[in-house]
BALO-19430 format. One record per residue: x, y, z of N, C-alpha, C in turn. Coordinates in steps of 0.1 Angstrom, whole numbers, plus 5000, padded with zeros to 4 digits. Example, Ala and Ser with C-alpha at 12.3 -4.5 7.8 and 13.67 -1.06 7.14 Angstrom:
513249435078512349555078513249675078512849785071513749895071512950005079
***
This chain:
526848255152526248345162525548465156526048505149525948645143524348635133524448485128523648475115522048435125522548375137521448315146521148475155521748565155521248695161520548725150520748715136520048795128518348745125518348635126517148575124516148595137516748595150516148645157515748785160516548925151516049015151515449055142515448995132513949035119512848955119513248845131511348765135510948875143511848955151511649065162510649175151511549205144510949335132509249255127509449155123508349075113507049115124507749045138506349015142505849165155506749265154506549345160505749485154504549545159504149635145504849795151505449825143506249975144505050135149504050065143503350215136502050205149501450135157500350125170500449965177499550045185499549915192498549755184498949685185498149545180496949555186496349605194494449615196494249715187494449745180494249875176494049785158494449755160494149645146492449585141492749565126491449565121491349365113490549325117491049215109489849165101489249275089487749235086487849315073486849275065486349385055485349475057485449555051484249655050484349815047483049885048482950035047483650095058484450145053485050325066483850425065482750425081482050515081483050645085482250735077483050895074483050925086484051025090484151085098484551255100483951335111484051455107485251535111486351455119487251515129488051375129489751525133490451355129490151245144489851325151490051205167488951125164488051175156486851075160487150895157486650835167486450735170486150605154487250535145487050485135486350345132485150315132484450245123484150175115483550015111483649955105482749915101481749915091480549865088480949775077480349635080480849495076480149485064478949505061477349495059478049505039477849395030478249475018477149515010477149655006475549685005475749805000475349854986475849994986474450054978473450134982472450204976472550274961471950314955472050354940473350334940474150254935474950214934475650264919474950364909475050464898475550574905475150594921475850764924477050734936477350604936479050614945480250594935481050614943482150624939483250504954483650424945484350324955485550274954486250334964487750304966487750194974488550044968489050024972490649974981490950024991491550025001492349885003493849875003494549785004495649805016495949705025496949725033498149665032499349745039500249655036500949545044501849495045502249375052503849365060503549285070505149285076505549155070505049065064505948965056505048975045506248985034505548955019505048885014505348725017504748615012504448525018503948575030503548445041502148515050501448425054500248495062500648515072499448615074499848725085498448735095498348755106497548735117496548885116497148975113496849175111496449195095496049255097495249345081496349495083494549595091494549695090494749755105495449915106495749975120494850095115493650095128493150225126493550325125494850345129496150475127495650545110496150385105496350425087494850485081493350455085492450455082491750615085492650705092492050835094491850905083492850875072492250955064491250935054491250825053490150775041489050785046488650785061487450755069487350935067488251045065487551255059487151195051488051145040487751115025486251045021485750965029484650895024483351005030482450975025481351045025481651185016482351185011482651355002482051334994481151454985480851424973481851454955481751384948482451444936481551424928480851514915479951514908478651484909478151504917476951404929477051324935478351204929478251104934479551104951478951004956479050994971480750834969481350944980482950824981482650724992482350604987482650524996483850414997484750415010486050365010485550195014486350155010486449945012487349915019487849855024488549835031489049665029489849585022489949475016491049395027490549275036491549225044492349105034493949095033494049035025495248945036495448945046496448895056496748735052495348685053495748545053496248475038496548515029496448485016498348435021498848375015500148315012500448284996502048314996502348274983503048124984503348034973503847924974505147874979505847974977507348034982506848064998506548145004506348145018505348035023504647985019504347865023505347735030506747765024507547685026508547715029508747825031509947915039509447965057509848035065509748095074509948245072508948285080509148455076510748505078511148465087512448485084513648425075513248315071514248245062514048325047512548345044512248435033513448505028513948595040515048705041516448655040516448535047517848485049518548385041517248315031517848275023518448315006519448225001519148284991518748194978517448234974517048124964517348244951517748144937517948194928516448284918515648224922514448274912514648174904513648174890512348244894511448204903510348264908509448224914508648104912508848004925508147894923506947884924505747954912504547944912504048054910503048034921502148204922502448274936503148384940503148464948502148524959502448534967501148624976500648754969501548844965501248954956500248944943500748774936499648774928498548714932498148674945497248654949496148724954497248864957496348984962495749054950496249054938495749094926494249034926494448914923493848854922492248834932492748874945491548924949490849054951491849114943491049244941489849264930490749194923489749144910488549104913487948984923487048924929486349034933486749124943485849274947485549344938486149344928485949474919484349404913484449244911483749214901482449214914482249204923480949264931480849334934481549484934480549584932480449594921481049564912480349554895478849504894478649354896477549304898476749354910476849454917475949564926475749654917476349704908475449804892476349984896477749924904478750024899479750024891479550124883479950144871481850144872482150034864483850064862484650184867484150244861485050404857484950434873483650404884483450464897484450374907485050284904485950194913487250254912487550234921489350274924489850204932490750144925491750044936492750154946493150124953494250184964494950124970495850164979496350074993498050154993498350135007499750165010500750035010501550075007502949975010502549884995502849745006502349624995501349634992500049754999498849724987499549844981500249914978500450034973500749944960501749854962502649794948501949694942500749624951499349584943499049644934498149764941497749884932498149894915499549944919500549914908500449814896500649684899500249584895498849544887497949604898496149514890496349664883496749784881496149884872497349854863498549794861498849824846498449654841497949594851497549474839495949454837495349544844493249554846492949684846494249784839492949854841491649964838491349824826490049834819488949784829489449764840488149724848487849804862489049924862488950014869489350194863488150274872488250374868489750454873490650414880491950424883492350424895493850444900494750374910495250494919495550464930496450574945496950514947498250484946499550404954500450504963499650444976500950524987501650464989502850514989504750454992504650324991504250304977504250154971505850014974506149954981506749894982506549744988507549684990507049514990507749434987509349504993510849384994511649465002510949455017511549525026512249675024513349645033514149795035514949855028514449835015516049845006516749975005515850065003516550215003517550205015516750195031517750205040518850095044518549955039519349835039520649865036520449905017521849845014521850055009521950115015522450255021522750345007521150345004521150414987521550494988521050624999521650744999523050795000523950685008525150685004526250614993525750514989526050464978525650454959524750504965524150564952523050414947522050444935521250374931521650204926522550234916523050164910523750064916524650054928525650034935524849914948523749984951523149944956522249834955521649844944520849714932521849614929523249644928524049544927524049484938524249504954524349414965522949364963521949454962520449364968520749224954520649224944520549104936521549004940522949094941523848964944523248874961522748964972522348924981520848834983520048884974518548844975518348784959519048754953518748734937517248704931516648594938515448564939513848684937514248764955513348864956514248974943515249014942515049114933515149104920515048974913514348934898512848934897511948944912510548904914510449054913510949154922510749294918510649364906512149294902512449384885511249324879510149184875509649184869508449224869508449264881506549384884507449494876508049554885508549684877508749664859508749564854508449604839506949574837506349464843504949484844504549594843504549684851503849794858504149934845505549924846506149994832505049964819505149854814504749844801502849884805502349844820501249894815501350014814501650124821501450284819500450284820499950254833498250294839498250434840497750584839497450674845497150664861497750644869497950664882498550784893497250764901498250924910499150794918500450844924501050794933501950894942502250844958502850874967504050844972505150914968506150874972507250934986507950914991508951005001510350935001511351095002512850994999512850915010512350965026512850945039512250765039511250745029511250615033512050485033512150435041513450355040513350205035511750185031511850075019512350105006511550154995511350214986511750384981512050454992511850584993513050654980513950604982515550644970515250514961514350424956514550384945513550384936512950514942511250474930511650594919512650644914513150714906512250614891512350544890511750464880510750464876509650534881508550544874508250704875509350784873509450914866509650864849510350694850510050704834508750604826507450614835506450564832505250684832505050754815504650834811503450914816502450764818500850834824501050824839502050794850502050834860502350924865501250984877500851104881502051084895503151094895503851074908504351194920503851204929503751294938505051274949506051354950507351304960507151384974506551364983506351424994508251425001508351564999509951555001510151705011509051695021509051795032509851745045510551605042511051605054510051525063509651565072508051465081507151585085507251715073506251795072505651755056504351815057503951875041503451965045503952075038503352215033503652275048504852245054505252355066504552285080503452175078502652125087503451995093503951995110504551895111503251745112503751635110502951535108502951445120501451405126501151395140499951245134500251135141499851015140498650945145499850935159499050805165498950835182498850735193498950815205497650825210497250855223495950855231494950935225495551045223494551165216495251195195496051115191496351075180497151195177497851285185498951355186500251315186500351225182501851145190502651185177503851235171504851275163505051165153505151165138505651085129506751015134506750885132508850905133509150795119508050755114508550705099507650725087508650785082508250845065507350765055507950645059507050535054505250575055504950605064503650595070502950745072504350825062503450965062502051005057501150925047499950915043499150835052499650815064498750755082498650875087499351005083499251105091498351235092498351295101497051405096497551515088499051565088499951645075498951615063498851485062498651425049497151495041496551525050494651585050495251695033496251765033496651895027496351795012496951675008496851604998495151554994494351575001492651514998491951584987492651714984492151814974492551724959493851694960494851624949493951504944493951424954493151244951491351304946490951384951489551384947489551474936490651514930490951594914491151494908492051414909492351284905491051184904490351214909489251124910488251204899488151324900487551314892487951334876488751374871489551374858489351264852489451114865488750984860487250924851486450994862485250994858484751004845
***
């Protein structure tokens, strides 16, 4: 009974989205036209097309996911897009930001292909990974984008990969194994093996303690983890990244890339302020209160960090 309640409440979690409502969802690629105010109304220009294509500068933009290795019906929540839609049209050194926006939903890995979004979680397979992953398939299509706006005549060094969550831990990924083909990386609250901080109860049990249940529990997912995490380690991409303890995937175990040298790691540890500013979302007039940490870089608190990413951006150049 208990194991048949649980499957039915993490299909509940999987298929329910925490952070807006489902019309409010984006299911396309393209340009974030800029915008001047946070209410204004967010935008999607499909059209791939970028003029002197020597004076932009192009982020792009990865979302993350409610199942890791299985397709997904949702991309993007205009919630998460307010800030990159200030961020674009800014200038840095003449050249003009334009954000991308990369839908990667439908892609599946071989492993969820043949599992259920919930069995994913429930079962327990030993590893290693049977095949190729959804994660490395999202790599992989990043790669594909990079290399057309390349063949549109922008220059390496002007692309920047990005993305939150699972694109955060993409991010991660395509810049310590590519990234000679990008001018550099923003991973917000990079994660992409569920709730572990708050799961198996890091804050009260400590790191260590904790890593022991998720492997003896999930052995599979957390040998697929530990081996990005040396991935990502041995590249030592120069990357800014975003992190928070309160998150309750990732938020107490990303202590680990305090020991990856060229990472630029930022711990937003205000609580569900930054810089004294409480952090305000989503909602009719997009006032509505934070209530997960996770999604603090969806928020307009977050505007105080734009100075940081476009220093970072340019240091790149």
């Amino acid at each position: 009974m208990k194991k048949f309640l649980g499957v039915i409440f993490i299909s509940f979690l999987l298929c329910t989205n925490i952070y807006a409502n489902p019309k409010e969802s984006i299911k396309k690629d393209g340009f974030v036209i800029p915008t001047n105010n946070w209410k204004d109304k967010i935008k999607i220009d499909e059209n791939f097309e970028v003029k002197n294509p020597k004076d932009k500068i192009i982020i792009i933009y990865n979302h993350g996911s409610n199942g890791a290795d299985v397709k997904l019906k949702d991309c993007f929540w205009r919630s998460e897009l307010r800030n990159w839609a200030q961020i674009a049209g800014d200038m840095i050194n003449d050249k003009e930001i334009m954000v991308y926006i990369h839908c990667q939903g439908q892609l599946e890995g071989d492993l969820g292909a043949k599992l259920s979004r919930a069995k994913y979680w429930m079962s327990k397979w030993e590893g290693p990974y049977p095949g190729t992953s959804k994660m490395d398939r999202r790599v992989a299509g990043n790669l594909e984008v990079i290399k057309k706006f390349v063949d549109l005549g922008v220059p390496k060094k002007q692309i920047f990969m990005s993305g939150h969550s699972c694109g955060g831990w993409a991010t991660l990924l395509l810049t310590a194994k590519y990234m000679n083909e990008v001018g550099g990386g923003i991973s917000l609250m990079p994660a992409c093996n569920w709730t572990i901080s708050k799961k198996f109860k890091v804050k009260k049990v400590g790191y260590e303690e904790a890593m022991k249940k998720f492997h003896k529990k999930y052995p599979g997912i957390a040998e697929l983890r530990q081996k990005h995490i040396d991935i990502i380690k041995e590249g030592n991409a120069p990357i800014l990244i975003f992190t928070h303890p309160m998150d309750h995937f990732e938020g107490l175990t990303s202590d680990w890339m305090d020991d990856v040298p060229n990472f630029n790691r930022v711990v937003v540890s205000e609580k569900k302020k930054i810089n004294g500013k409480k952090c305000k979302i989503a909602g009719s007039n997009w006032e509505e209160p934070l209530k997960k940490a996770h999604s603090i870089d969806w928020a307009d608190c977050f505007m105080y960090y734009h100075p940081l990413i476009k220093e970072y951006i340019t240091s790149r150049l």
